[in-house]
C-alpha positions as CSV (number, residue, x, y, z in Angstrom):
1,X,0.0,0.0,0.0
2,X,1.3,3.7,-1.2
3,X,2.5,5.8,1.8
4,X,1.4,9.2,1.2
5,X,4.5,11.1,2.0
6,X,7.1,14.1,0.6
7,X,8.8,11.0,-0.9
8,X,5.7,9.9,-2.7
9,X,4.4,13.7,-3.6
10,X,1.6,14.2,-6.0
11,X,2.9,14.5,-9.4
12,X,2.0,18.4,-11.1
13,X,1.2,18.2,-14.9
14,X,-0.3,21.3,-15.1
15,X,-0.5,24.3,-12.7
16,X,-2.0,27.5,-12.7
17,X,0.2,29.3,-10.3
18,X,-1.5,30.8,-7.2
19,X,-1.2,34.4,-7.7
20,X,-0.6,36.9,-5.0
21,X,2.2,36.6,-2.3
22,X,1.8,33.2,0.4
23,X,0.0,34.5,3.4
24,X,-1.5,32.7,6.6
25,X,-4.6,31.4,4.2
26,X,-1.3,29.5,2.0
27,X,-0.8,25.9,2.7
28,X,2.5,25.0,5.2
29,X,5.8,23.9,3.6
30,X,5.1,20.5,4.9
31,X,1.7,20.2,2.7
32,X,2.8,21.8,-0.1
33,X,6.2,19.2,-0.1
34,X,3.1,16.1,-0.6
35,X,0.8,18.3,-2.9
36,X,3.4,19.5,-5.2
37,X,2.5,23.4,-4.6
38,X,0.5,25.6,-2.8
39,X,-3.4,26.7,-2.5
40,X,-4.5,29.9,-1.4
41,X,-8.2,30.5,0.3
42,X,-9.4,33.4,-1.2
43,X,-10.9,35.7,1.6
44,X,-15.0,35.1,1.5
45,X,-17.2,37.8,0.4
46,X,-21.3,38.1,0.8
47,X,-21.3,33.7,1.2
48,X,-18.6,31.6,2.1
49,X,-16.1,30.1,-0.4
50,X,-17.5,26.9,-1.4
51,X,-15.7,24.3,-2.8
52,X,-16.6,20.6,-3.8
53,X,-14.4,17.2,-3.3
54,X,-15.8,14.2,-5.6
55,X,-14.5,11.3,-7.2
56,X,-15.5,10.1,-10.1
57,X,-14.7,7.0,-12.7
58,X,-13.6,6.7,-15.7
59,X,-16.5,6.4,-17.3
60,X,-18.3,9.5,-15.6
61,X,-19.8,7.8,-12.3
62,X,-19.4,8.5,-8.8
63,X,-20.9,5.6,-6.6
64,X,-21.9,2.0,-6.7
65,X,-24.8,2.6,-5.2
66,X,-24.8,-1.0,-3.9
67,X,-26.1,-1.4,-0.2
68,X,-22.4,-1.1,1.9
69,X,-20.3,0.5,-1.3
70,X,-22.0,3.6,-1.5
71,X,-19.2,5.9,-0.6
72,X,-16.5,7.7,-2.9
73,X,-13.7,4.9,-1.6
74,X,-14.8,2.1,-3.5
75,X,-14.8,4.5,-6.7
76,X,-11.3,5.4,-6.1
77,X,-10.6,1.8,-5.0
78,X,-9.6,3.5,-1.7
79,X,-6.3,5.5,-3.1
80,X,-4.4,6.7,-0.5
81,X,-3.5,9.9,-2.3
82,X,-7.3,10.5,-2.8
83,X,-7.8,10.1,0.8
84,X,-5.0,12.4,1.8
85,X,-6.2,14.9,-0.2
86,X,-9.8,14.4,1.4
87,X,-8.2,15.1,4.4
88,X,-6.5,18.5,3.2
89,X,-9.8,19.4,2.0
90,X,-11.4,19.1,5.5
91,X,-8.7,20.7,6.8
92,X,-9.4,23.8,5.5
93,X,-13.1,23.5,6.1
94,X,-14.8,25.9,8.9
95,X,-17.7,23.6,7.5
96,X,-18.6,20.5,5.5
97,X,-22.0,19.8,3.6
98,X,-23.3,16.9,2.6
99,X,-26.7,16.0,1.6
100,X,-28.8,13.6,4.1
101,X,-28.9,11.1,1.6
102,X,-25.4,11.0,1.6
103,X,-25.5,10.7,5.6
104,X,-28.1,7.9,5.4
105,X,-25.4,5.7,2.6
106,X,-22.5,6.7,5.7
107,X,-23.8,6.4,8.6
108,X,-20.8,5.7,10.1
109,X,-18.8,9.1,8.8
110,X,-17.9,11.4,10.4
111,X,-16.2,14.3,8.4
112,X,-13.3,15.6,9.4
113,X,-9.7,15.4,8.7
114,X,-8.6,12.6,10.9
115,X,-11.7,10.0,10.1
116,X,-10.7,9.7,6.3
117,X,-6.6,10.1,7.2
118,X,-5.9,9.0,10.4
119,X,-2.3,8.8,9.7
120,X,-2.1,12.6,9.0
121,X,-4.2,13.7,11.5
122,X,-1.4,15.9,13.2
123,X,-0.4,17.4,9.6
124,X,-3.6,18.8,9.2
125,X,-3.9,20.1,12.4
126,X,-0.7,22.3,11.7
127,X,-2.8,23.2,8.7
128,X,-6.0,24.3,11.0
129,X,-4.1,25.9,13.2
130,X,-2.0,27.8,10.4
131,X,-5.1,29.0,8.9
132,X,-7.0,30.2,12.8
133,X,-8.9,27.1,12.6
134,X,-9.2,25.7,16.4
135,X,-12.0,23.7,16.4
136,X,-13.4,20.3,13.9
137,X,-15.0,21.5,11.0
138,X,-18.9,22.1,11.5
139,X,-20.9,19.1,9.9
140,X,-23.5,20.5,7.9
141,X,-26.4,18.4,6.2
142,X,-29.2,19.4,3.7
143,X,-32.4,18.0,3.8
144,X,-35.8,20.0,2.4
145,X,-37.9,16.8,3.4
146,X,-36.9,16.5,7.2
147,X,-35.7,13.0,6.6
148,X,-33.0,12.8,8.8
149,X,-31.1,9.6,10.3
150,X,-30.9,9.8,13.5
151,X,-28.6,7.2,14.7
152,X,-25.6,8.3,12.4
153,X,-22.2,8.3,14.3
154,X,-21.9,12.2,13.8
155,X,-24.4,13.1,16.5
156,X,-23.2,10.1,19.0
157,X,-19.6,12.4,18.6
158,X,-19.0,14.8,21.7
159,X,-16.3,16.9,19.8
160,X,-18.1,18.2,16.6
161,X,-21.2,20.2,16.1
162,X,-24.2,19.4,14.0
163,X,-26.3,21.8,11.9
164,X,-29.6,20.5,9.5
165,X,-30.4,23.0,7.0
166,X,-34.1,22.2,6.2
167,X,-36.8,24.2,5.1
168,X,-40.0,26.0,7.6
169,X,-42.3,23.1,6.3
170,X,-39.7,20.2,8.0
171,X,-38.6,22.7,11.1
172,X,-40.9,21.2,13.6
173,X,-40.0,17.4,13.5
174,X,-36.3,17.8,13.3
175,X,-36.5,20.5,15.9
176,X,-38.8,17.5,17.7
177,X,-35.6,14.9,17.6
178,X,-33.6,17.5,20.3
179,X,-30.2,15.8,18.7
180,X,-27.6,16.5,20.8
181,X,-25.0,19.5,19.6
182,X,-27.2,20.0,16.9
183,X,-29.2,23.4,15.4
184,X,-31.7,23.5,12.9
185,X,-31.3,26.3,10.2
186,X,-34.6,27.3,8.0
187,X,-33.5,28.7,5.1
188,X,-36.7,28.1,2.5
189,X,-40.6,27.2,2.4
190,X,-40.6,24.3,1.0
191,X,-36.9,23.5,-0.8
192,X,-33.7,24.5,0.9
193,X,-32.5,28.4,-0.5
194,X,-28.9,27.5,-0.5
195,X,-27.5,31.0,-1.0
196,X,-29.6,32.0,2.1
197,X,-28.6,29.2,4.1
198,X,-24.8,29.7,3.2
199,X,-25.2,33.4,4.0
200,X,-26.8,32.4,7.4
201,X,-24.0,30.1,8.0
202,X,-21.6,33.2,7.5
203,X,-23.4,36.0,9.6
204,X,-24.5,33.5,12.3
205,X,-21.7,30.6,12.8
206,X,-19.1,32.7,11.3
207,X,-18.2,30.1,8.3
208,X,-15.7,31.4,5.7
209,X,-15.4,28.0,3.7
210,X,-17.7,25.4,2.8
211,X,-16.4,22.0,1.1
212,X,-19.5,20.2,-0.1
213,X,-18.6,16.4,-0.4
214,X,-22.0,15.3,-2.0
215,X,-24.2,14.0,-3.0
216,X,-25.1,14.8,-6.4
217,X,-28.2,16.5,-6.1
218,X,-26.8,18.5,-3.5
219,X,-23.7,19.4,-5.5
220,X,-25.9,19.8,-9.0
221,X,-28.2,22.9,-6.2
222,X,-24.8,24.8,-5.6
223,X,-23.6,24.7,-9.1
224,X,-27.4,25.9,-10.2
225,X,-27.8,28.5,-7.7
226,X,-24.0,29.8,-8.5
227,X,-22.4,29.1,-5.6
228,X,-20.0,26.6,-5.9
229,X,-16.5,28.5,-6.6
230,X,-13.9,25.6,-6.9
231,X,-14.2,21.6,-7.7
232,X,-11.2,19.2,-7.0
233,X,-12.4,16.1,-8.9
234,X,-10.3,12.8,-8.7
235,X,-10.3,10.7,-11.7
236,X,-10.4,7.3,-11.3
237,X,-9.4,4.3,-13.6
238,X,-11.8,2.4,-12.7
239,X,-15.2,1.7,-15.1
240,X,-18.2,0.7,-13.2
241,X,-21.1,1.6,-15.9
242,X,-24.3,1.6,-15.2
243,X,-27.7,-0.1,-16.0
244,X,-31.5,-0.3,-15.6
245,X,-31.2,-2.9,-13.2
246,X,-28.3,-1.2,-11.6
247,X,-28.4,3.1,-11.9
248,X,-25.0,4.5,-10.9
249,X,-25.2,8.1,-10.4
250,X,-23.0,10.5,-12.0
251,X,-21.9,14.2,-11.1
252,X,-25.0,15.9,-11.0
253,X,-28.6,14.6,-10.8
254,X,-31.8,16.1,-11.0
255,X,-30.7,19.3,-13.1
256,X,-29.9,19.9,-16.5
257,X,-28.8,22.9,-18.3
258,X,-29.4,24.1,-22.0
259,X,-27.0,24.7,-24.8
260,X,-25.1,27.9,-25.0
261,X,-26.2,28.5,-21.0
262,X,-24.2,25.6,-19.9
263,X,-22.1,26.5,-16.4
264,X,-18.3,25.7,-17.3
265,X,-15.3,25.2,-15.2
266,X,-11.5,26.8,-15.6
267,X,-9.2,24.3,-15.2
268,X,-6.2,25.5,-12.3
269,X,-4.4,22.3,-11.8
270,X,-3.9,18.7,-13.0
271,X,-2.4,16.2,-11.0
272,X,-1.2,12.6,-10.9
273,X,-0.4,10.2,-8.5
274,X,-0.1,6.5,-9.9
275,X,-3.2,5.7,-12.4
276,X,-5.4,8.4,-10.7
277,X,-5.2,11.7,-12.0
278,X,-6.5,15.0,-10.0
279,X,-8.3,17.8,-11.2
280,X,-9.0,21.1,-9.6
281,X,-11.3,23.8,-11.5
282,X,-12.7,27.2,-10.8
283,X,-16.5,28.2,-12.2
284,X,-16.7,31.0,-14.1
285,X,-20.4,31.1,-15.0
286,X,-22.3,30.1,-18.3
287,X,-20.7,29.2,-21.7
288,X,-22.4,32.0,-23.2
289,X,-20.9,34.3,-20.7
């Protein structure tokens, strides 16, 4: 198994250079030895800066969606560079968002640095602390329904904090649960408003960076509403198709977009380590733009 290590660094193809001089929101010489350069937070504006970590097959998919192999791992075939990187991405997380479908599939997960890379759990700690960061990233999940699973191993965790972004129609049950740690933020009617509810979670729990890890409806509502500012994107080798009998999702469900109004991403970087190659973009609006 590949040690993820200055010896073993990610491999740069391509690199748009960070522009601007390194400053506390830089990454520490120790991260940027393993990830082959550096990448600067840019300081938030109205919303949070909101970037996304998926991984995704060759063939465009991003999950199983078998019972027990839900989860990004068993796309990357649980790449230990992938997983570092995960962990980086945390790292630099005041908050992490993910869908409650996505919660329900990994019940078990708890998002932070040190669940997905244990063994760098004190590198990315430097990195927190580097960056101001003194506490676990906040674990933030969308549901407009309500639908919430209860008995995940987030809310069972005394050292992280929990906030359900739901809509006014679902407030009363999930305020009704009393999970521990946890606030409910009602930010819509009936659907979750995601620019209001990332705007809340800026003027109310003082989040400056959002990293969204899924699922795809929940990633396809921040690239819709405009939020979404970066994408790292692993590609993996691996081809897992997909069938009537057995749908595999890809990178966004449950929105389409027409031709010549198509959002597009500018590529910054392009990475390799092994057979996996790593992609990180930046959104710059519409194709007709």
């Amino acid at each position: 198994m590949t040690v993820v290590s200055a010896e073993t660094p990610f491999e740069v193809l391509f690199e748009d250079h960070e522009k601007g001089k390194p400053d506390s929101r830089s990454l520490i010489s120790a991260v940027r030895d393993i990830y082959g350069g550096d990448w600067v937070l840019p300081e938030s504006g109205n919303r949070p800066h909101c970037y996304s970590n998926f991984v995704m097959s060759h063939d465009g998919r991003i999950s199983f969606a078998v019972p027990g192999h839900d989860g990004g791992g068993d796309v990357s075939g649980f790449n230990a560079h992938d997983q570092w990187l995960m962990g980086l991405l945390r790292s630099r997380a005041d908050a992490v968002m993910v869908g409650a479908n996505t919660l329900r599939s990994e019940p078990e997960h708890v998002w932070t640095p040190e669940f997905i890379a244990p063994d760098h759990a004190p590198l990315f700690e430097q990195q927190r602390q580097a960056d101001g960061r003194t506490l676990p990233p906040l674990q933030v999940f969308v549901t407009s329904s309500g639908q919430i699973f209860r008995d995940a191993t987030v809310f069972e965790r005394p050292d992280v904090k929990v906030v359900i972004v739901t809509t006014e129609r679902a407030q009363p049950a999930l305020e009704a649960l009393e999970l521990p740690r946890t606030e409910v933020l009602v930010a819509g009617a009936t659907e979750v408003d995601l620019p209001r509810a990332l705007a809340i979670l800026s003027s109310q729990w003082g989040v400056s960076s959002v990293l969204c890890e899924g699922g795809p409806r929940l990633y396809g509502s921040l690239v819709n509403a405009g939020c979404l500012d970066e994408e790292f994107l692993t590609l993996s080798p691996l081809v897992i198709g997909s069938s009537a009998d057995a749908p595999r999702p890809g990178l966004i469900e449950g929105y389409s977009f027409p031709p010549g109004g198509a959002p597009r991403a500018h590529p910054l970087s392009l990475r390799r380590a092994g057979d996996h190659l790593f992609l990180r973009t930046a959104w710059t609006g519409s194709w007709g733009d």
